[in-house]
Phi, psi and omega in degrees: 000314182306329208259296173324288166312313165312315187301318195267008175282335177268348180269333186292312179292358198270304173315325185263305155349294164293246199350331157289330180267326169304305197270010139297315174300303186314309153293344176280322195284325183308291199287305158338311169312296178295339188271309179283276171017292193036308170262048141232026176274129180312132166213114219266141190267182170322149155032049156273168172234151197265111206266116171272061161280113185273024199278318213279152179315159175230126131283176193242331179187106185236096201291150179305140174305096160306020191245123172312006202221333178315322168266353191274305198254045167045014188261004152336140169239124184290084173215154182226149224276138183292319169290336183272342140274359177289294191298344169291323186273351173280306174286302182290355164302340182211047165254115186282340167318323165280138184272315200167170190251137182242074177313142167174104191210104187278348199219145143232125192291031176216152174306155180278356149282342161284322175314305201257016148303312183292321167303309187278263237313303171305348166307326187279305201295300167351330185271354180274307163133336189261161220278169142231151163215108189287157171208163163175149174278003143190151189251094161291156185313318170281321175322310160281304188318000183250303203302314193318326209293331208304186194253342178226177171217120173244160156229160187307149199253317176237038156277198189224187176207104181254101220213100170205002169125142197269164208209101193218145189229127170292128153271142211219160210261316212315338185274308169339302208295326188284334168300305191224054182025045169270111140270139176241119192296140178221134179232164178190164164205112181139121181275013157262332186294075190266021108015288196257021186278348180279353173239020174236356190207158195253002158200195192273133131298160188295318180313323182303295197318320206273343191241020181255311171290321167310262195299028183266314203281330191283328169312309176305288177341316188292307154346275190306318169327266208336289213304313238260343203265320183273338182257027187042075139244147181286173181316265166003295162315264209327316193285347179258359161268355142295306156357289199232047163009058182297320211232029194298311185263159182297296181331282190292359175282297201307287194316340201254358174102011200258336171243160163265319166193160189262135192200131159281184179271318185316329177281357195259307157350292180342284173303329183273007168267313196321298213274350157244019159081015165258127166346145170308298206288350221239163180283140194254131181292131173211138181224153146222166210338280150011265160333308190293323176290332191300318187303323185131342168299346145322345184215141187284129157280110198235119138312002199273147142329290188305145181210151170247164198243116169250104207280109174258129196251126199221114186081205178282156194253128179222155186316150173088173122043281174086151192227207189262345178243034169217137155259135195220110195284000176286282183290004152278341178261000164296295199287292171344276197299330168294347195255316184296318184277016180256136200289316215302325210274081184284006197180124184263143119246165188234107173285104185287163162195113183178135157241056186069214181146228208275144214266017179257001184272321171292267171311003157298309208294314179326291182332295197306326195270326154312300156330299193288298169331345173296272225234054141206062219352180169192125180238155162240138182234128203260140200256208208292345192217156119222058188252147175073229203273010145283336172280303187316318168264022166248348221265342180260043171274160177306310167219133184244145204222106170229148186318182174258330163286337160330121175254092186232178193080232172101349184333086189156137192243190169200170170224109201261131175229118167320125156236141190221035168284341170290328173293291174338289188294336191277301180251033151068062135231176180213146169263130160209139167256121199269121175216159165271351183221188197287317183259036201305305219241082209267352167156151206229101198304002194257348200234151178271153218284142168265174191284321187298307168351286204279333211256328173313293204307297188306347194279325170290323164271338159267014179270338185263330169316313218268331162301307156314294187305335174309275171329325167279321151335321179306295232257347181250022193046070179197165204269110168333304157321306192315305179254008153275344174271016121237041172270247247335049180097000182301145164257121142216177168292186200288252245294007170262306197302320165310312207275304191284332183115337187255030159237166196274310197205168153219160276133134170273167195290316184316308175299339188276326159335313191278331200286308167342293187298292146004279199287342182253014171037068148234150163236331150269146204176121158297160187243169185199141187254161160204134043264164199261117184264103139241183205252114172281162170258039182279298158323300173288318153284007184279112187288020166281325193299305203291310176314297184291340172306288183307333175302298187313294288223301208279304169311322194291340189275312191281332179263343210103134189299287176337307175282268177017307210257332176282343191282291181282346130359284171320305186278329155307334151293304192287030162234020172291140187246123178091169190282175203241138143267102179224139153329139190280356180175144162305091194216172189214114181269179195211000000 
């Protein structure tokens, strides 16, 4: 037995050998690569156009991967940081090597508060004197709505343009639970926190209806203003040629004024040669975005010392630790406490993107930032969501600053817990339980939910709304009524939440930047990011790492990125823990 355990202690070690040494080879062929490489370093040439293609996913903040193995084994995740391209587009504007902008994008992968930031930005560029011109072989609605700023806009002689008015759909349970006897326990307070309304009712209530309608049209509005302002078209025009799908054909766009001209790409090539001074004959200078950032144009450049410190809390916030797509109070309170003790770091903002999670979680992050806000300005700047316990952790800031598109408030929680006695009972199991006291045994997915149960359970959720509505009262100056008559789970947009009190202004994370510097009386000044993500390298050798990379990586291939999010979407509720701060539903407008 002793000599069977050595062979395989040796065989094992033979293996963990070979392995080390493949991933010493693998690193030598890299850093090789990169030292030697010389013809795949980006070099953007004379009277180039800088190409803006959005397909790879946009996060508000995404730093290159400290992980050592990550580019070696492709496991790079293809997203690009929202600011950094606000700033690639910012240096070209006063770059003379760039000519002009080429939008030519089918997709574009970000919220519509990241859309029409990179829209007024291109807006800003424009101004510079040099051209954008959008192209695609069809145009869906975010898609045009980035593309309209251009100065011309083509499609494809047999593309489409799909332009009628934003859109959004529920999927709703109650009868399904009933069918098969899966049910979801719900205790909640707010008659907008409809989260849970698709497992308590077989359609939309009138409360959903009325605040789904509400921010769909203050979205839209924003959207026809843009459209109607880069194409000369009145309001009016732009909503009746969604109305009556006026721009359904290439034909009927050009007639109705939403394109310029029907163009292949080779005739569009043409044109961008035309419009940088290169020869018909000759290859048109191109860089994207992507590349162009690669360079170092990602970033704005500064020499100053004083620096504001931008804290980004970015996806759902669950209990722990935390990662760049979970907020997590461990690594925001990590970042907190490193930027209040740093002398150099004269002002925080904390960039939101979130539609909430665990509300205990929230209020960890709340606690830090009431600290901070003693000894540092503190601003928050809000991306496509700060709703539910994405608000709770903007709402005690100095000043809040949202997109006009921003999906914010939501002020109102819940608690969902899965039962399955009706099920149990239908194919004859039973459940029975042994405890030592009356509430030992405090709930049971086998058994239906008891009165005591459910009545412990509601004292918990209204003990933390009546906290939350506190906390903002606090931070907003208002009166608990006050933000209880535009709480109970309502959703709305930045340019509602301006109207009700609960942001300040509206505004891009760059105002929120200046306005910080504005409260910490700095003009000069550098910008420095957080949280800091490293890879340990214990981790980058655990082949669970490697496995779950591929699972995702494998799904994301069979489903499709779009089914991929509904699909963990789904799993990401049934693994909710704790009572909820949440966005009221899971929805994709269209």
């Amino acid at each position: 037995m002793k000599f069977l355990r050595e062979l395989l202690a040796a065989i094992l070690g033979v293996f963990i050998a070979m392995g080390i040494m493949f991933v010493i080879l693998m690193l030598f062929i890299s850093a090789s690569a990169s030292a030697f490489g010389d013809d795949t370093k980006v070099t953007v040439k004379d009277n180039s156009v800088l190409e803006l293609n959005l397909e790879s996913q946009i996060v508000d903040y995404a730093p290159k991967s400290s992980d050592p193995f990550a580019e070696i084994f492709d496991m790079e995740e293809g997203k690009m940081g929202l600011q950094q391209i606000l700033n690639a587009i910012e240096n070209a504007k006063n770059d003379d090597k760039i000519k002009g902008i080429s939008i030519n994008t089918l997709f574009v992968n970000a919220g519509m508060a990241q859309t029409q930031a990179v829209r007024d930005k291109l807006m800003e560029f424009k101004e510079s004197g040099k051209f954008i011109t959008a192209y695609a072989d069809f145009y869906l609605q975010s898609n045009y709505y980035l593309s309209s700023v251009a100065d011309s806009v083509y499609v494809n002689p047999i593309g489409e343009i799909d332009f009628r008015g934003l859109s959004t759909e529920i999927l709703y349970y109650k009868d399904l639970q009933e069918k098969s006897g899966v049910k979801m326990e719900v205790i909640r307070h707010g008659k907008y926190k409809s989260a849970v309304e698709p497992f308590l009712e077989d359609k939309m209530s009138a409360a959903n209806r009325e605040q789904v309608s509400s921010f769909l049209n203050s979205i839209w509005d924003e959207i026809v203003v843009d459209i109607a302002d880069s194409r000369n078209k009145t309001i009016s025009e732009v909503d009746a040629i969604a109305d009556d799908l006026l721009a359904r054909t290439p034909e009927m766009a050009i007639n109705s004024n939403m394109i310029d001209d029907l163009l292949f790409n080779d005739e569009y090539n043409d044109k961008l040669k035309v419009l940088t001074g290169i020869e018909k004959d000759k290859k048109l200078n191109s860089v994207s975005i992507s590349d162009y950032i690669s360079t170092g144009k990602g970033r704005i450049k500064s020499t100053a010392s004083d620096k504001i410190a931008i804290i980004y809390a970015q996806g759902e916030i669950m209990y722990g630790k935390g990662s760049l797509d979970v907020i997590g109070q461990e690594k925001i309170i990590e970042a907190l406490k490193k930027t209040r003790k740093n002398d150099k770091i004269k002002a925080i903002v904390l960039r939101v993107n979130s539609p909430g999670g665990s509300a205990l979680a929230s209020d960890l992050i709340w606690r830090e930032l009431e600290l901070t806000k003693k000894e540092k300005p503190l601003v928050v700047s809000m991306g496509n969501y700060a709703a539910s316990g994405g608000y709770y952790i903007a709402c005690n800031a100095d000043e809040i600053l949202a997109e006009p598109t921003t999906i914010t408030g939501s002020i109102g929680v819940f608690g969902m817990i899965p039962n399955f006695s009706e099920l149990t009972e239908d194919i004859g199991i039973n459940a029975e339980q042994v405890g030592t006291n009356k509430n030992s045994f405090a709930y049971s997915p086998f058994e239906p939910m008891t009165e005591s149960f459910y009545n412990v359970a509601k004292e918990g959720v209204e003990g933390i709304y009546k906290t939350f509505v506190g906390r903002v009262a606090e931070g907003r100056n208002m009166t608990e009524a006050e933000v209880d008559s535009i709480a109970q789970g309502r959703v709305w947009t930045g340019v509602e939440a301006l109207e009700n009190g609960l942001v300040d202004k509206l505004g891009s994370l760059d105002d929120a930047v200046s306005r910080a510097a504005e409260l910490a009386e700095v003009s000069d000044y550098s910008i420095t990011n957080y949280p800091r993500y490293k890879t340990d390298f214990r981790d980058a050798l655990n082949p669970i790492s490697f496995i779950k990379m591929s699972k995702e990586n494998i799904l994301k291939e069979e489903l499709g990125v779009e089914n991929y999010q509904i699909y963990k979407s789904i799993k990401d509720f049934a693994n909710l823990k704790g009572v909820q701060a949440r966005m009221p539903f899971e929805m994709k407008i269209k």
